[in-house]
C-alpha positions as CSV (number, residue, x, y, z in Angstrom):
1,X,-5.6,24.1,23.0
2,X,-3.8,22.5,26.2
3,X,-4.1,18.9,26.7
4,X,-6.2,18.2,29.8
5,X,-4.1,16.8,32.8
6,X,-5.1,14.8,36.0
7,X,-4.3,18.0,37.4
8,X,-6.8,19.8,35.6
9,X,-9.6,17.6,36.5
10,X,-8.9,17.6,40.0
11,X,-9.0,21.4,39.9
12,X,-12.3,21.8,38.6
13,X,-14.0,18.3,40.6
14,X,-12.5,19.8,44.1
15,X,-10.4,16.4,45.0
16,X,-6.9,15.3,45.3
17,X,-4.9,13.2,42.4
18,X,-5.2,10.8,44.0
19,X,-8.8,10.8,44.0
20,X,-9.0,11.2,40.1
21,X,-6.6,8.6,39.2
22,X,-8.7,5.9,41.3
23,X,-11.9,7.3,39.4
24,X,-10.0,7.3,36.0
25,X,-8.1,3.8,36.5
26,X,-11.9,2.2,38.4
27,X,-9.8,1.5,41.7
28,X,-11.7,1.5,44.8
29,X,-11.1,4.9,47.2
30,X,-13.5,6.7,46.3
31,X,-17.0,7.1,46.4
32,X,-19.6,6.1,43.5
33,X,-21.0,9.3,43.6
34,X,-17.5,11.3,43.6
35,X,-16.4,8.7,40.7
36,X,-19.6,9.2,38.3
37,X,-18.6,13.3,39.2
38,X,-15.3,13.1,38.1
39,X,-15.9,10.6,35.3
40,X,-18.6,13.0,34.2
41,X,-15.5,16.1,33.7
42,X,-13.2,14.1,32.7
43,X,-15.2,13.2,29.8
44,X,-16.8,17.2,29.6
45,X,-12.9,18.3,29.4
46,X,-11.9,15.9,26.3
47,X,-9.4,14.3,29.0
48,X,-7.9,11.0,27.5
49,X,-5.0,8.6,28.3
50,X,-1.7,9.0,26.9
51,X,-0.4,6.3,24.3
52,X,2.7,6.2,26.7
53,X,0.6,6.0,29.8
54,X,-1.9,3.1,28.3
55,X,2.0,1.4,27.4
56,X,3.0,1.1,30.8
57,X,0.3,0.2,32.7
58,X,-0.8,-2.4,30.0
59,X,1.7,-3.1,27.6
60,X,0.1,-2.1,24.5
61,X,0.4,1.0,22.7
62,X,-2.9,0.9,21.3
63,X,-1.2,1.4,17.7
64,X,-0.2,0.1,14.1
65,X,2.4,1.6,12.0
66,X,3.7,1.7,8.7
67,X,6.8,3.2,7.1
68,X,6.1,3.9,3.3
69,X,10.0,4.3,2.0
70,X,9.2,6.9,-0.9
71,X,9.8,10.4,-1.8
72,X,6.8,12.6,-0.4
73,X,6.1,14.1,-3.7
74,X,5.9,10.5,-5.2
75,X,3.4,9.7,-2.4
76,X,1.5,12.3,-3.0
77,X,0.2,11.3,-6.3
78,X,0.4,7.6,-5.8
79,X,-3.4,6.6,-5.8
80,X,-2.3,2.9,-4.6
81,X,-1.1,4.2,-1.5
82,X,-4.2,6.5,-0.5
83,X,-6.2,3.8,-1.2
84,X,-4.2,1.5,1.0
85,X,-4.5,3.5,4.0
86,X,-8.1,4.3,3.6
87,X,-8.3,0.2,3.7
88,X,-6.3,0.2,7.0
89,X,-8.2,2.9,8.3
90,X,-11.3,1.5,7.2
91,X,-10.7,-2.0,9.4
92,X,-9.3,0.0,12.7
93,X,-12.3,2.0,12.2
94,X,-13.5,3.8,15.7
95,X,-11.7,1.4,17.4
96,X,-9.0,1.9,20.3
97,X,-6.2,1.4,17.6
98,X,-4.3,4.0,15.4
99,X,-2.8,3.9,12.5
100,X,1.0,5.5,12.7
101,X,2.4,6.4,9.2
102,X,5.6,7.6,9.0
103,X,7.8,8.4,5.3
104,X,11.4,7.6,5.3
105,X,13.8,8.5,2.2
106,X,15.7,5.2,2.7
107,X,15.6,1.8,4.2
108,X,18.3,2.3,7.4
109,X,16.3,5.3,8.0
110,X,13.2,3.3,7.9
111,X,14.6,0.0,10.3
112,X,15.8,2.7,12.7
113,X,12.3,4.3,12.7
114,X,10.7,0.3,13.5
115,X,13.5,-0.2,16.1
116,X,12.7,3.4,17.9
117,X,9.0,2.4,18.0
118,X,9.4,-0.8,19.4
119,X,11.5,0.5,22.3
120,X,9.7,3.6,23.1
121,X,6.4,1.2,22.8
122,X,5.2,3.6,20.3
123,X,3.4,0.7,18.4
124,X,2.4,-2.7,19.1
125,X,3.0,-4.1,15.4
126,X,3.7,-2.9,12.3
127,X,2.5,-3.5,8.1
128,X,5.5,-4.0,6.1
129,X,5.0,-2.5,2.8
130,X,6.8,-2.7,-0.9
131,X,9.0,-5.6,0.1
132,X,12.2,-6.0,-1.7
133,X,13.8,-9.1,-2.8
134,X,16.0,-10.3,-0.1
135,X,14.7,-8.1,2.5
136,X,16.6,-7.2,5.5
137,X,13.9,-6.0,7.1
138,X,12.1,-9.3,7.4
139,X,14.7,-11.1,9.8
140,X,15.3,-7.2,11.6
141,X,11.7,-6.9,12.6
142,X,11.6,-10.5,13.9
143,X,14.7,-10.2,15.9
144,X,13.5,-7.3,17.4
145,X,10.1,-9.4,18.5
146,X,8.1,-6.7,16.8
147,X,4.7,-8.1,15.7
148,X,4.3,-7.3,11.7
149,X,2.3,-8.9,8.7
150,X,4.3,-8.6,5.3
151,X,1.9,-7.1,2.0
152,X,3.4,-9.1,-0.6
153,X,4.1,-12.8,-1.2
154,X,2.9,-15.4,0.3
155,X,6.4,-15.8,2.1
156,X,5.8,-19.0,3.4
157,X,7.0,-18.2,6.6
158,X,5.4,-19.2,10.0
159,X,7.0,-16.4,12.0
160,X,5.8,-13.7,9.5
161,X,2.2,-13.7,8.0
162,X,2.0,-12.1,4.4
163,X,-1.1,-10.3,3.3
164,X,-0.8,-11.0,-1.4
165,X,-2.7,-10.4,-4.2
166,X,-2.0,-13.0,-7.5
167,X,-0.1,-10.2,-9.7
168,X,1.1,-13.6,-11.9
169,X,-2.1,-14.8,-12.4
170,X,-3.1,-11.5,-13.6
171,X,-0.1,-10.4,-16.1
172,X,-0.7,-13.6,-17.5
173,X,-4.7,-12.5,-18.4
174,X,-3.1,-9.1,-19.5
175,X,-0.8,-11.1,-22.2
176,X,-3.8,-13.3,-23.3
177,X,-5.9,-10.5,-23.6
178,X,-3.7,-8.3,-25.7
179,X,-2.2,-11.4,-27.9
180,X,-6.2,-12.4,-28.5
181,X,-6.1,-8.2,-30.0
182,X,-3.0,-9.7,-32.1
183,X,-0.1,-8.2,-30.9
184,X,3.4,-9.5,-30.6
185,X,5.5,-6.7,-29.7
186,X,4.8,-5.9,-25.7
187,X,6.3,-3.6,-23.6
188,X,6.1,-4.2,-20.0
189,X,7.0,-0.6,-18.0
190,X,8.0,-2.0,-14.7
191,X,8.8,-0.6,-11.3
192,X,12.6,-0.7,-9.8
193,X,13.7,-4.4,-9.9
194,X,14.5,-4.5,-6.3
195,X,10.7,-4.5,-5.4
196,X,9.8,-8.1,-4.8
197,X,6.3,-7.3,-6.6
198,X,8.3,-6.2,-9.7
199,X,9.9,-9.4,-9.8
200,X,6.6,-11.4,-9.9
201,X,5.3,-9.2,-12.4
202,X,8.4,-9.3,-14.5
203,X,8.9,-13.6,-14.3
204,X,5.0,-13.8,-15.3
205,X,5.5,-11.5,-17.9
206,X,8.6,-13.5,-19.4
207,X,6.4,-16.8,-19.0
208,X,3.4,-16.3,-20.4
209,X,5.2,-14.3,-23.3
210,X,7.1,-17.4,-23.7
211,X,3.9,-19.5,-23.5
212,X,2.2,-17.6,-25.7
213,X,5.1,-17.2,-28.3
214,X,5.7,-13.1,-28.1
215,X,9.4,-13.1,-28.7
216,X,9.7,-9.4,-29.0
217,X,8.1,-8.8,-25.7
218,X,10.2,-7.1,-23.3
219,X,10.3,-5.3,-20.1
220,X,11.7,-2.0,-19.5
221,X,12.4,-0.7,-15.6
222,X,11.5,2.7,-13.9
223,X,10.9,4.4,-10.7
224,X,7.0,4.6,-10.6
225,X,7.1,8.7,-11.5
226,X,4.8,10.4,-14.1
227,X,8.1,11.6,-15.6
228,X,9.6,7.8,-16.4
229,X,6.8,6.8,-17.3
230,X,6.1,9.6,-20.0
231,X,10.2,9.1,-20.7
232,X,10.7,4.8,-20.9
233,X,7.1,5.0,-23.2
234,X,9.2,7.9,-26.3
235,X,12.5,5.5,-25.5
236,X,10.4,2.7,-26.8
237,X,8.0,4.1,-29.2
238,X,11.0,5.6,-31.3
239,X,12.8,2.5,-31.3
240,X,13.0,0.8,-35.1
241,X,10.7,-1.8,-34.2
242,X,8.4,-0.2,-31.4
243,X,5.4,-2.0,-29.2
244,X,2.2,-2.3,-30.3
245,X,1.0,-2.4,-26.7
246,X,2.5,-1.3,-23.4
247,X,1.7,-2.5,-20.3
248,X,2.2,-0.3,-17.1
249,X,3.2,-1.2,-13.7
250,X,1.1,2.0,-12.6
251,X,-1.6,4.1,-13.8
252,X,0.3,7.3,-12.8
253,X,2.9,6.2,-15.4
254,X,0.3,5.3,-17.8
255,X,-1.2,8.5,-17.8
256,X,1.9,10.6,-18.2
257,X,2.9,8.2,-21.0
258,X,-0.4,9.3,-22.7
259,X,0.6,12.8,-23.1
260,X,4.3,11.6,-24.8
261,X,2.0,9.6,-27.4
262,X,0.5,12.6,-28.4
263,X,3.8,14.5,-28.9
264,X,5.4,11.7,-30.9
265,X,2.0,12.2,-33.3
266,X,1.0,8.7,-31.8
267,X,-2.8,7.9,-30.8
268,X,-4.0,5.3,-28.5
269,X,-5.5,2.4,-29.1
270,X,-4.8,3.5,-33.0
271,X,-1.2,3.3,-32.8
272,X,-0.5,1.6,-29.5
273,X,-2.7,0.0,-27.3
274,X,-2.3,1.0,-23.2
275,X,-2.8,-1.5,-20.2
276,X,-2.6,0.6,-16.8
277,X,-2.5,-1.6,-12.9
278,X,-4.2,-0.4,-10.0
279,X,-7.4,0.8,-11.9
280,X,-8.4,4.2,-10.0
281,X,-10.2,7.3,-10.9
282,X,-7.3,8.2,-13.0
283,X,-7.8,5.3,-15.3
284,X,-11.5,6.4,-15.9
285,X,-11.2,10.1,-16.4
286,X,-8.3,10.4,-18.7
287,X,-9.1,10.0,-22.5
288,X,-9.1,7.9,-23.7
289,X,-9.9,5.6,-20.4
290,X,-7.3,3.4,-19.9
291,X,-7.9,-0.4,-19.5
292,X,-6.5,-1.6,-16.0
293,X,-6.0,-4.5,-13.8
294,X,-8.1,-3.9,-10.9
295,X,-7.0,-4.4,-7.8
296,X,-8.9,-4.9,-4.8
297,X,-6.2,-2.3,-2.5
298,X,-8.7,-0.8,0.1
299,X,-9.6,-4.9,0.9
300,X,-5.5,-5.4,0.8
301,X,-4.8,-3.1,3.3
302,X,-7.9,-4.0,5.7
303,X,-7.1,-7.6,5.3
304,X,-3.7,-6.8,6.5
305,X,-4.7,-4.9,9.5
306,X,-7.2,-7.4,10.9
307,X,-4.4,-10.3,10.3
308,X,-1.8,-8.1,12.5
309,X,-4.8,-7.4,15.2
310,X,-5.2,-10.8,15.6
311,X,-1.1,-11.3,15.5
312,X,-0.8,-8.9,18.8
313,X,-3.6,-10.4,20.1
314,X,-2.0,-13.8,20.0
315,X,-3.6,-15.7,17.6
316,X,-2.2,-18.1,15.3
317,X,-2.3,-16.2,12.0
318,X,-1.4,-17.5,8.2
319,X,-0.7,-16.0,4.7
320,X,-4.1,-14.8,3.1
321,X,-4.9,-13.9,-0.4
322,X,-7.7,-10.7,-1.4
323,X,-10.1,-11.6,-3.8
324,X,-9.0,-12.2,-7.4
325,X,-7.9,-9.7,-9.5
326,X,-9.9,-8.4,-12.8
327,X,-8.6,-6.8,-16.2
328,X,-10.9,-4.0,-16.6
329,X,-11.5,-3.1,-20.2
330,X,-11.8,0.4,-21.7
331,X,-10.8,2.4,-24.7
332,X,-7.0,2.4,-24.3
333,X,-7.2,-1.2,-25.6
334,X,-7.7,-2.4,-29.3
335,X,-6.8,-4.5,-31.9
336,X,-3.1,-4.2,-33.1
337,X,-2.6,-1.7,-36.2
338,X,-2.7,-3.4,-39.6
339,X,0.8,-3.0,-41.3
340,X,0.8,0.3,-43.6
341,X,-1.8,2.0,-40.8
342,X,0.5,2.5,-38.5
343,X,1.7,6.2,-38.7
């Protein structure tokens, strides 16, 4: 169905333009009566402002957005991100502001989308999402004047407010947990190293193996896919001296490594225990459920869309942390095998 025009509307009231776009923009010119009439088909024909119109007569496009740099086929199964935007949504709610979500396969692709936005006045800020280490895009965005809040950090930086959760704080309950269940050897199946998160992850995991005395833990890189997950948890379950427990940066990963337990003749907890992060309905309907970190992501991405709000509206806005994080304990989980049990 045709999008209705100030054309249209004049049509069917019987007045000029003219007439409709004082009505429509509450200019004097016209009558009350002849306003409330055209008002009244305006709103009968489902007429609405353009994003480009609003733009340029009040310099905002009325509009977030949010470049997600992964493969479309990834996204599609990635629970985090669904959840993420249904916490985005959730804030903007019936509001006068939209979300705009865009993919990009890489990361020029995805600064030349942000640039293209902010000179077409497609958006009026933009959510920053899996942050790499040393990220271009940080000083890009900021050069460009483009409001944007950062998920990930804190960042420390006055120019860029970061939206975090405390994924150190929370590998380091992971590794008491587990080493209270007595094992030693850990796995940790990680995301690419580039991600900033991973990095966090990974230098928590290292400490609080060091603190706790787990020399043979380890951590082992992937992309976030079903497929290495299922492939890094054979790699190190065949090895001569394989983990007890395995910790995964994913549940998607977690519950793909499940099904290459079973092949190798493996169970779980018997044989090796499973931690999963980002506990979502996957975690609980899989058998056995997996224990997860649980993290707060529809309050992440609402807490990220009301601190860039309040960035385009002008207000002085700071880093800001969700709510803690909690290890969420299910079957997956156990003590560590007693030597001679293990198959």
């Amino acid at each position: 169905m045709k999008r209705p025009t100030i054309t249209d509307i004049a049509k069917e009231a019987g007045v000029s333009k003219g007439a409709v776009s004082y009505a429509l923009n509450g200019r004097p010119g016209v009558s009350h009566a002849t306003r409330t009439r055209i008002l009244a088909i305006a709103e009968q024909l489902g007429w609405g402002p353009s994003s480009a119109a609003r733009a340029l007569s009040d310099g905002k496009a009325g509009a977030i957005g949010m470049v997600i740099d992964r493969p479309a086929d990834v996204l599609g199964v990635e629970p985090f991100f669904m959840r993420l935007i249904a916490g985005i949504q959730n804030e903007l709610g019936s509001g006068p502001t939209s979300l705009l979500l865009q993919v990009a396969p890489d990361h020029d692709t995805e600064l030349g989308i942000h640039r293209r936005w902010h000179a077409e006045r497609r958006v009026d800020g933009v959510l920053l999402v899996d942050l790499r280490v040393d990220d271009e895009r940080l000083d890009a965005v900021t050069a460009i004047g483009m409001p944007a809040v950062v998920l990930g950090g804190p960042l420390d930086r006055s120019d860029l407010p970061s939206a975090w959760t405390d994924d150190g704080a929370a590998v380091g309950e992971v590794l008491d947990y587990l080493a209270a269940l007595g094992h030693r050897r850990v796995v940790h199946v990680a995301g690419p190293p580039e991600f900033l998160h991973t990095r966090v992850r990974t230098e928590a995991f290292v400490a609080a193996a060091r603190r706790l005395d787990l020399t043979e833990a380890r951590t082992v890189h992937t992309d976030y896919t079903d497929e290495s997950g299922a492939s890094a948890a054979r790699r190190v379950l065949v090895s001569g001296e394989p983990p007890t427990a395995l910790i995964f940066d994913n549940d998607v990963m977690a519950v793909a490594a499940l099904g290459a337990v079973q092949e190798l003749g493996l169970s779980v907890p018997g044989d090796v225990s499973f931690v999963a992060w980002d506990d979502s309905v996957l975690c609980r309907l899989v058998r056995p459920a997996l224990t997860a970190v649980r993290r707060p992501v529809a309050d992440y991405g609402a807490l990220a869309a009301s601190m860039l709000q309040r960035l385009i509206a002008g207000e002085d806005v700071q880093d800001a942390g969700t709510t803690a994080l909690m290890l969420v304990t299910r079957a997956s989980s156990g003590a560590v095998p007693r030597p001679g049990n293990r198959r």
